[in-house]
Backbone as numpy.savetxt, mean C-alpha at the origin, in Angstrom:
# Nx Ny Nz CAx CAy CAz Cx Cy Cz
-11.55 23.58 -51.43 -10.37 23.12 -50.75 -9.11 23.69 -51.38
-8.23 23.99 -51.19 -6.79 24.37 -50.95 -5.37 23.06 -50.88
-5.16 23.44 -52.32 -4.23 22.21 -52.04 -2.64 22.76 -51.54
-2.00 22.17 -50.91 -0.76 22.74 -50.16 0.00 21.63 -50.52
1.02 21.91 -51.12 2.37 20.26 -51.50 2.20 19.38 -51.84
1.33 18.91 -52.73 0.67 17.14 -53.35 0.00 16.60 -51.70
-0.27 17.43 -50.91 -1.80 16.83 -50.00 -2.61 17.83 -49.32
-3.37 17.54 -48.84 -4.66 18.06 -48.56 -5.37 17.53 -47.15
-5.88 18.50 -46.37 -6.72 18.23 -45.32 -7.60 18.65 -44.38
-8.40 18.59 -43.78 -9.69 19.39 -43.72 -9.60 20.33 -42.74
-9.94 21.53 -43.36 -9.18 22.95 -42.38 -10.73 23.07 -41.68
-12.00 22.42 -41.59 -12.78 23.04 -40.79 -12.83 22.16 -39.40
-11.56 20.85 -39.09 -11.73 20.65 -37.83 -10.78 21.53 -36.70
-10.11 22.01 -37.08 -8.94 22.64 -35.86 -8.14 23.47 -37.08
-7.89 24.87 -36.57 -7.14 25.66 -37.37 -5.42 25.33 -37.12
-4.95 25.67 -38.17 -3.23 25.66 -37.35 -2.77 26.22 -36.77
-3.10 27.50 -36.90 -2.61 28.61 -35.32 -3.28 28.19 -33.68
-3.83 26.94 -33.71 -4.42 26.77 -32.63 -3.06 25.49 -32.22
-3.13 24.60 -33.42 -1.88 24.21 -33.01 -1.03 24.63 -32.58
-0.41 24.89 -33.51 1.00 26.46 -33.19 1.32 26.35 -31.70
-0.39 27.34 -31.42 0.10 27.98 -30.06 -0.18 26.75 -28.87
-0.59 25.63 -29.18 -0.40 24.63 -28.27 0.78 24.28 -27.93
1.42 23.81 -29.14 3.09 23.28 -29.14 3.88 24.84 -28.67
3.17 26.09 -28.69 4.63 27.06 -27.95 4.45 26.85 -26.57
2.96 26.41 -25.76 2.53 26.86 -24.85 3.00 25.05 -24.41
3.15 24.44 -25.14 3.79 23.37 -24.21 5.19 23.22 -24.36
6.04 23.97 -25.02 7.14 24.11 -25.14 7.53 25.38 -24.10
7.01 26.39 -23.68 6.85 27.01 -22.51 6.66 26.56 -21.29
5.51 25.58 -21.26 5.60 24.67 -19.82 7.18 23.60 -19.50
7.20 23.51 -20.24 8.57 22.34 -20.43 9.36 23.21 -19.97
10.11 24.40 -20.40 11.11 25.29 -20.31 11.25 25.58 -18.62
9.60 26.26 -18.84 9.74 26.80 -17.29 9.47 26.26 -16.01
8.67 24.80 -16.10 9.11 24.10 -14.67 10.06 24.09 -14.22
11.01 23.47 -14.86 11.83 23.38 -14.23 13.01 24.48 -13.31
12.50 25.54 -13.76 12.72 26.50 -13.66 12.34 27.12 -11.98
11.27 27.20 -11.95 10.49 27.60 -11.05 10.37 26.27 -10.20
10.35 25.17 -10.57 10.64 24.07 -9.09 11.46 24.31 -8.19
12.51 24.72 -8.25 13.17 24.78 -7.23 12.61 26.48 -6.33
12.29 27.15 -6.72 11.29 28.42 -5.74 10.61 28.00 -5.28
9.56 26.62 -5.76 8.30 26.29 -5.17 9.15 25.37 -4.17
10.29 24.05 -4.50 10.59 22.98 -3.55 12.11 23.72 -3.33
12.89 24.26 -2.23 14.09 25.00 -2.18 14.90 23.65 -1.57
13.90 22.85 -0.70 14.37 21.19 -0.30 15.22 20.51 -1.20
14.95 20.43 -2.48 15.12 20.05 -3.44 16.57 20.05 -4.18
17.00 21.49 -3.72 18.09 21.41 -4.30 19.37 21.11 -2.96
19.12 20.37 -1.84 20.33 19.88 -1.22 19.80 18.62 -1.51
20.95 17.58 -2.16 21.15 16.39 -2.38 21.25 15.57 -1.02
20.99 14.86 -0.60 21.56 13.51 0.53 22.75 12.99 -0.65
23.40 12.11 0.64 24.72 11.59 -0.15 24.10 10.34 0.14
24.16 9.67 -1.26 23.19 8.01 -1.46 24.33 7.21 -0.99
25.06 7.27 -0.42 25.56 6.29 0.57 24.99 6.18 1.97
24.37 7.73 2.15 23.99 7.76 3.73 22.80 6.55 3.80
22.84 5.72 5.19 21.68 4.85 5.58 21.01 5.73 6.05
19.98 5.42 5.90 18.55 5.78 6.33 18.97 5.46 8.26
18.64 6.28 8.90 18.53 6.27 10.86 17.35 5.11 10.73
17.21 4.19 11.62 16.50 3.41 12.18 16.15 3.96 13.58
15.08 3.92 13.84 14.47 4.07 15.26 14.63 3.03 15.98
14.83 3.12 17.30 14.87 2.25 18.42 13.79 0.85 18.66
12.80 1.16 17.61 10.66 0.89 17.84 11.53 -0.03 16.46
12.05 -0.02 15.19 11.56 -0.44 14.40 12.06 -2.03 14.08
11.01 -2.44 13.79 11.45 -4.03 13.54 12.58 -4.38 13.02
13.09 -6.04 13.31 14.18 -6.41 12.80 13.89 -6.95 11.35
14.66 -6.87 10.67 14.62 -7.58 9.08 14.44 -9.20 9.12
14.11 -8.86 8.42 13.82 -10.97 8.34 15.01 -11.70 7.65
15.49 -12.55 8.31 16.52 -13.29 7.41 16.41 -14.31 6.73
14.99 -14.94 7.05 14.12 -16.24 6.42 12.77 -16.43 6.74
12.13 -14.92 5.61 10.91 -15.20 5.73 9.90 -16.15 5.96
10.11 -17.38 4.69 9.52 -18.41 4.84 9.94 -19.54 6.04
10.83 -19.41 6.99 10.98 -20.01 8.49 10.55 -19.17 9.14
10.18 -18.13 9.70 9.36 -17.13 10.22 7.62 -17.37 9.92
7.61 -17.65 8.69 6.22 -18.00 8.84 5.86 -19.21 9.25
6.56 -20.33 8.89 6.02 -21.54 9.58 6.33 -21.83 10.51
6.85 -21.15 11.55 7.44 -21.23 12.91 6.03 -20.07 13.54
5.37 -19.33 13.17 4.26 -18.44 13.46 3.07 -19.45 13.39
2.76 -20.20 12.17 1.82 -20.98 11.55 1.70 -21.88 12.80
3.15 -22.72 12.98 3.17 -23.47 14.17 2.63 -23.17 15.68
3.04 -21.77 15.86 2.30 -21.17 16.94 1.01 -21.15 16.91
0.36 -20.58 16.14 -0.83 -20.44 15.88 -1.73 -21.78 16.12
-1.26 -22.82 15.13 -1.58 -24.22 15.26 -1.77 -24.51 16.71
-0.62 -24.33 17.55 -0.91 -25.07 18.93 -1.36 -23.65 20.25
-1.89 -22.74 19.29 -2.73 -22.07 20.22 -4.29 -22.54 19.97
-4.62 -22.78 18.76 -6.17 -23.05 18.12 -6.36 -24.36 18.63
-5.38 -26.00 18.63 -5.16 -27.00 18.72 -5.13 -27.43 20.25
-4.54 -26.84 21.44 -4.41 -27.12 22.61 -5.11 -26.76 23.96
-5.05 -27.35 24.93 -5.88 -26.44 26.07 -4.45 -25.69 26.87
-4.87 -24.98 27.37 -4.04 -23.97 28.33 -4.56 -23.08 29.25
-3.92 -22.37 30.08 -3.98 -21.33 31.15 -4.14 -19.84 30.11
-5.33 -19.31 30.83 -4.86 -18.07 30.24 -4.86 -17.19 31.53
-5.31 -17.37 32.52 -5.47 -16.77 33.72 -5.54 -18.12 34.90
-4.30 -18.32 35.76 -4.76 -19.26 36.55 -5.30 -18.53 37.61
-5.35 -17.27 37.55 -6.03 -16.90 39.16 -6.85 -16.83 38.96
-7.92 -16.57 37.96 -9.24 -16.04 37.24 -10.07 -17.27 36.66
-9.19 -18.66 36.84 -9.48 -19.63 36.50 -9.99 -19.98 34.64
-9.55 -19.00 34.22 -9.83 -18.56 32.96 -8.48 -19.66 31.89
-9.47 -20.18 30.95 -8.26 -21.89 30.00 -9.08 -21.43 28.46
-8.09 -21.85 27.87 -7.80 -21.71 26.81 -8.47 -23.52 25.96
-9.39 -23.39 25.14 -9.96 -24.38 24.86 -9.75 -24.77 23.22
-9.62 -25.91 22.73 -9.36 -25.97 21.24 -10.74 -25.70 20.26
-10.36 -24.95 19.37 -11.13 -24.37 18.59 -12.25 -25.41 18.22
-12.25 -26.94 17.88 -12.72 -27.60 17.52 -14.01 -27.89 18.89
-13.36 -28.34 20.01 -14.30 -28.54 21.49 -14.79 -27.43 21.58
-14.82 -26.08 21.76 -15.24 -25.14 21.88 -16.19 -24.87 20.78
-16.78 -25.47 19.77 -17.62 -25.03 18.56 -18.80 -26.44 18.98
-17.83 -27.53 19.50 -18.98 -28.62 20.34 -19.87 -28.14 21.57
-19.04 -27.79 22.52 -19.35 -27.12 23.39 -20.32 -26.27 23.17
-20.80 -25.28 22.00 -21.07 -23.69 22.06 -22.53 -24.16 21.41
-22.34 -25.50 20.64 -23.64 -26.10 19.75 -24.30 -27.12 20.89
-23.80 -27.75 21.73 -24.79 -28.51 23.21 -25.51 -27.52 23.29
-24.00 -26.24 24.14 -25.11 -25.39 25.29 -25.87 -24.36 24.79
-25.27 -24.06 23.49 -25.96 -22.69 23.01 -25.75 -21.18 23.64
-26.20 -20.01 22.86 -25.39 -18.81 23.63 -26.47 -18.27 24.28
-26.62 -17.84 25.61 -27.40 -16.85 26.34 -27.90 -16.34 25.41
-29.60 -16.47 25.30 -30.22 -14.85 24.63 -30.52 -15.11 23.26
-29.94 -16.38 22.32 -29.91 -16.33 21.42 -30.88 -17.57 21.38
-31.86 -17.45 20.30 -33.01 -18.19 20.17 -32.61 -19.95 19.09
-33.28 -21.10 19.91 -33.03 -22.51 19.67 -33.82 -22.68 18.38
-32.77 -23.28 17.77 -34.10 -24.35 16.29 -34.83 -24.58 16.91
């Protein structure tokens, strides 16, 4: 062993010129991205002015001004669609049945095709 400055350390896992040329070759990558980004992205170098708003499309939803009243005003819907009877077709004679009667209903009659305890 080879002593160098009051310490010592083991030259048979990695030489130092291997270092070296790691730290030039990442001190080279560093240098020259940035360099060459703008050839690869040319987009890149016109700025937007961060005041500009973003365009909204005609299609895109409105913002919510009270999420949590939006949802329980939905919840509520929901509730008295699962909860109530209704029309869903009066010409077709086609009604809207509560989730609960309809699971009574489906266990009397049972489904076409599908085999009884």
């Amino acid at each position: 062993m080879v002593q160098t400055s009051g310490f010592d350390f083991e030259r048979s896992d990695i030489a130092i010129n291997a270092i070296v040329w790691i730290g030039v070759g990442l001190g080279a990558f560093v240098l020259i991205v940035p360099l060459v980004m703008p050839l690869i992205f040319p987009q890149s170098l016109h700025h937007a002015s961060p005041t500009a708003r973003p365009a909204l499309s005609s299609n895109a939803p409105p913002l919510e001004i009270a999420p949590s009243d939006e949802l329980a005003r939905v919840r509520r819907e929901d509730a008295e669609m699962t909860d109530t009877y209704g029309w869903v077709d009066r010409d077709r004679g086609i009604v809207r049945v509560p989730v609960k009667r309809a699971t009574e209903m489906l266990l009397r009659k049972g489904l076409p095709g599908w085999p009884t305890p």
